[in-house]
Phi, psi and omega in degrees: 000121162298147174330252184342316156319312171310316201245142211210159161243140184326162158305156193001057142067013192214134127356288177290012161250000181324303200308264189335010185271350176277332159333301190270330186294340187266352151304340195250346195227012183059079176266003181285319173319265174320308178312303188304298141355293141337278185306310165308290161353273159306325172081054193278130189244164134341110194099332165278166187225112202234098161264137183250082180297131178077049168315333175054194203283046165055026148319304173297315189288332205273303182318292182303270194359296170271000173260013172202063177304355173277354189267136151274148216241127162232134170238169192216123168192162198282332188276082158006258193294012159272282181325325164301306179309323160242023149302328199300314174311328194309286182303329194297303187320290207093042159225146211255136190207114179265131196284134160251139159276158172145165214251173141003295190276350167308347213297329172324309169292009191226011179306296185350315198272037187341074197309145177248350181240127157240137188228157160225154166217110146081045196229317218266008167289303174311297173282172200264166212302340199284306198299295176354270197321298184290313213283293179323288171319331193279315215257352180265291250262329211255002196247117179326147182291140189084019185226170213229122160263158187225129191215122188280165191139147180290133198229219167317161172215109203295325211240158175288319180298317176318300189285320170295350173262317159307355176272352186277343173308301185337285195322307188314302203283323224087116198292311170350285198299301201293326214275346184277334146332287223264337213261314169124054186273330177354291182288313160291347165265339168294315179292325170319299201272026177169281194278151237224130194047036169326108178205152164261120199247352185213181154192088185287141221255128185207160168330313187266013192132177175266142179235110188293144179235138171239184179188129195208170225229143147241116152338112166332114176132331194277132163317139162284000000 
């Protein structure tokens, strides 16, 4: 792993708010709204093998898990002390979600476990556009032929209002990171890396911006 690999940005961007992120997220994103929302989308089944890249303290993973307890659920993210939090969330349930460390673009290293679903939530705003691109690369190669990726995220941000509420993101996140998101990059870049039927399928309105549902294909035809 390289210097530049190593370093990620935190939950609502600072370290010292990790404890407080599940708080502020469902304060700052309608995340009840949304989250649910989410969740229908994926469709989580029996049978399915569901990685949640940038998993955070494992809400979303936790969620497809109980609304489909025969699917196997992984999650992945780079922050040690988001993952204690959410084996810990894990255990509290009593539902087995096996937790990984690794950044995005790791996604690769997890084909074996031959995901037919891959989800993000709220992860490809924070990093700079080179990771967007390698993680977005990582998650086709690691994602079954026929299989559907889905991604939740701040996207355009369409209204003078949107866009005046996405600066408190900014602030957290970085203007850097955050503005290609905001700029509406999602969709050409998920097709850059791969992927087939590329669509932005929603787009919900929240305290902090607007937050975009994509939703895409990995094609027939593709390397494994």
């Amino acid at each position: 792993m390289t210097a530049a690999r190593e370093t990620y940005t935190p939950a609502l961007g600072h370290a010292a708010l990790t404890p407080v992120y599940d708080a502020a997220i469902a304060l700052m994103t309608r995340e009840s709204v949304w989250r649910r929302a989410f969740l229908e989308q994926i469709a989580p089944a029996a049978g399915d093998v569901i990685l949640d890249v940038g998993c955070g303290t494992g809400t979303l993973a936790l969620l497809i898990k109980q609304a489909a307890p025969d699917a196997t659920v992984i999650g992945l993210d780079p922050d040690a002390a988001i993952l204690d939090r959410a084996r810990d969330k894990s255990r509290r349930a009593a539902l087995e979600v096996d937790f990984e460390q690794g950044f995005a673009s790791d996604a690769a290293r997890l084909a074996d476990r031959k995901p037919n679903k891959i989800v993000s939530s709220l992860v490809f705003h924070q990093v700079p556009l080179e990771e967007k691109r390698a993680g977005l690369a990582a998650m086709h190669a690691a994602l079954q032929t026929g299989g559907a990726l889905h991604v939740a995220d701040y996207g355009l941000q369409r209204t003078r209002l949107m866009r005046a509420l996405f600066r408190q993101i900014q602030i957290l996140d970085g203007v850097q990171n955050t503005t290609p998101n905001a700029e509406g990059i999602m969709v050409r870049i998920m097709a850059e890396a791969g992927f087939a039927k590329v669509v932005e399928t929603s787009v919900i309105p929240t305290p902090t911006g607007s937050i975009s549902f994509y939703r895409a294909m990995r094609k027939a035809g593709g390397a494994q």
